[in-house]
C-alpha positions in Angstrom: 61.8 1.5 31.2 60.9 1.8 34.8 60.9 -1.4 36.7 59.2 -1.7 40.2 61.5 -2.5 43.1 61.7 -3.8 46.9 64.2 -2.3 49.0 65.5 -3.6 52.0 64.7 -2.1 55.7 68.2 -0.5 55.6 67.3 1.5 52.8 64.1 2.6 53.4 64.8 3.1 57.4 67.6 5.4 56.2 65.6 7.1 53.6 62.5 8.0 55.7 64.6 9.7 58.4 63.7 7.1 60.7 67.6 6.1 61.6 69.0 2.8 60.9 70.1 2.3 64.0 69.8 3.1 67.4 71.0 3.2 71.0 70.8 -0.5 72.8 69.4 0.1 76.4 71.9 -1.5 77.9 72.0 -2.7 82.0 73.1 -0.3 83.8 75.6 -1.3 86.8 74.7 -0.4 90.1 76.2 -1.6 93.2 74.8 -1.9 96.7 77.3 -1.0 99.5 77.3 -4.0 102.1 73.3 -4.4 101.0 71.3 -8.2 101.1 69.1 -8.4 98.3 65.5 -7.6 99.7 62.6 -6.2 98.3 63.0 -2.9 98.1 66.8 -2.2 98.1 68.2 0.2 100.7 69.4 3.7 100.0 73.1 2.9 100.0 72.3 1.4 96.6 74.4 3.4 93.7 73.1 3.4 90.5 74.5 4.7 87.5 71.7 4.9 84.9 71.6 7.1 81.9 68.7 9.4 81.2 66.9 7.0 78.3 67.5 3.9 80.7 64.4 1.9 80.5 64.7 1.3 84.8 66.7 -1.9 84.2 69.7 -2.3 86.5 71.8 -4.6 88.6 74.0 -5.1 91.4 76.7 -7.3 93.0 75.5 -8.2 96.5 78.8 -8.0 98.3 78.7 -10.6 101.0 77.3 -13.3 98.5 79.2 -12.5 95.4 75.3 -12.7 93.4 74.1 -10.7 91.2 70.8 -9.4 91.3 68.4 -7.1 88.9 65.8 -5.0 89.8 63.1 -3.6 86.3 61.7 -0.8 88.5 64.2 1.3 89.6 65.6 -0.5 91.9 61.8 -0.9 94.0 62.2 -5.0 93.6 64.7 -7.1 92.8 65.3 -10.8 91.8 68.4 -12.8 91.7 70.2 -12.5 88.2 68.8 -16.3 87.7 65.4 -15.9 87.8 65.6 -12.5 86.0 67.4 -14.6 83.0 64.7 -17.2 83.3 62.1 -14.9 82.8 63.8 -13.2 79.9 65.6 -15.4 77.3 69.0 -13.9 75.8 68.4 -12.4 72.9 70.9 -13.7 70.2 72.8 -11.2 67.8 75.3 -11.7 65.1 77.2 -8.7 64.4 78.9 -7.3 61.5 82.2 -7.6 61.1 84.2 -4.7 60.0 85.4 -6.6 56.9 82.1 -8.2 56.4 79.9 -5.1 57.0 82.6 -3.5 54.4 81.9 -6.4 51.3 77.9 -5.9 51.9 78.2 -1.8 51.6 80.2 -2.2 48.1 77.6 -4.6 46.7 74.7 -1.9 48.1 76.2 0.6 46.9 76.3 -0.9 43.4 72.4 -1.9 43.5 71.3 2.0 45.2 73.3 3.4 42.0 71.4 0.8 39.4 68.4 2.1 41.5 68.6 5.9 41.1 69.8 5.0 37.3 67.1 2.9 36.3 64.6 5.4 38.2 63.4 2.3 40.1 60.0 2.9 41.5 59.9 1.6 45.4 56.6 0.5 47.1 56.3 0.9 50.9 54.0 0.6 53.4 53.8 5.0 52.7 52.9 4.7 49.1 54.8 4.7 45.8 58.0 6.6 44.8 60.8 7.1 42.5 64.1 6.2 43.8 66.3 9.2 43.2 70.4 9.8 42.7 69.6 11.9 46.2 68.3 9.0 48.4 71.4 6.7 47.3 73.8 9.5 48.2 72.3 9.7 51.2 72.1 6.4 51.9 75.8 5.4 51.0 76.6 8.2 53.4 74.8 7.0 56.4 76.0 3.2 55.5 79.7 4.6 55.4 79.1 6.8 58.7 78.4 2.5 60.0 81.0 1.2 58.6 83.5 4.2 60.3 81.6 3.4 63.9 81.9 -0.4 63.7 85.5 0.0 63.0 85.9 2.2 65.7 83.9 -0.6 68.5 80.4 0.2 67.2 78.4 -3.6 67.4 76.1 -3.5 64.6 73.4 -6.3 64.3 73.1 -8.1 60.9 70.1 -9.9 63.0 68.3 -10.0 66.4 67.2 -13.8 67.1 67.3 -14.4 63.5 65.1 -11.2 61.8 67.4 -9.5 59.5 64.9 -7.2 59.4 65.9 -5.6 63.2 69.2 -3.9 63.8 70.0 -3.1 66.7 73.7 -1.2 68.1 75.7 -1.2 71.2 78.8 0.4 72.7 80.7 -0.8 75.8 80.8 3.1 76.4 76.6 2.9 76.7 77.2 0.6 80.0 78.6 2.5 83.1 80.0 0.3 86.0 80.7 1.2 89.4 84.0 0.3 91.1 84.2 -2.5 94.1 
């Protein structure tokens, strides 16, 4: 008997080559050498930004302690304050090692009953058997997670409450600048 299933994002992300997860852009540090914060910020400003920075980065001002960001490349900035005031904190609960490590056994149990029962799986793409291929490749990739977040990887369960986003970071992704 084939029964008709829905799979979760993780599965389908995985399965459409699509990657669960991905990069965070995360701040990159700059630091302004003896500079006020002004509109445009002078050319003593370092900046350490990676190449798939989105422009975001901030400084220390030295002679007021305050931090300030700047969205375009350093071309403006605004005190870290207002910045946060027009950008709420995003809120993330991240997986635990141990936690991330229950969830995978219990997936791995339902991909297998998947691929046995030749589950068919709508998406947004169509219609489609699920096959003993897409779980292996699936368990792999959720076991490659599990191996990151126990060596520092965060991995989101949720981003401001939609399970449905996942989102990663590293403290290795954010480069500072020394004092």
């Amino acid at each position: 008997m084939v029964r008709v299933k829905m799979v979760g994002a993780l599965a389908l992300t995985a399965l459409m080559g699509l990657g669960a997860i991905g990069p965070v852009n995360a701040f990159a540090e700059a630091r302004a050498l003896n500079a006020p914060a002004t509109k445009s910020t002078p050319q003593e400003t370092v900046a350490s930004m990676t190449d798939n920075s989105d422009g975001v980065m901030s400084y220390k001002d030295k002679a007021s302690g305050k931090n300030f960001v700047s969205e375009d490349n350093g071309a403006t900035w605004v005190s870290e304050e207002d910045y946060e005031s027009s950008h709420p904190t995003i809120n993330y609960d991240w997986w635990t090692y141990d936690e991330y490590k229950e969830w995978l056994e219990l997936e791995k149990k339902n991909l297998q009953e998947m691929a046995d029962e030749h589950t068919m799986v709508e998406t947004s793409e169509g219609r489609f058997e699920w096959t003993q291929e897409m779980t292996d490749q699936c368990i792999a990739e959720y076991e490659q997670t599990l191996n990151d977040i126990k060596n520092g990887l965060l991995v989101s369960k949720s981003v401001d409450g939609d399970t449905e986003c996942m989102t990663t970071f590293s403290p290795n992704w954010v480069s500072t600048t020394a004092d």
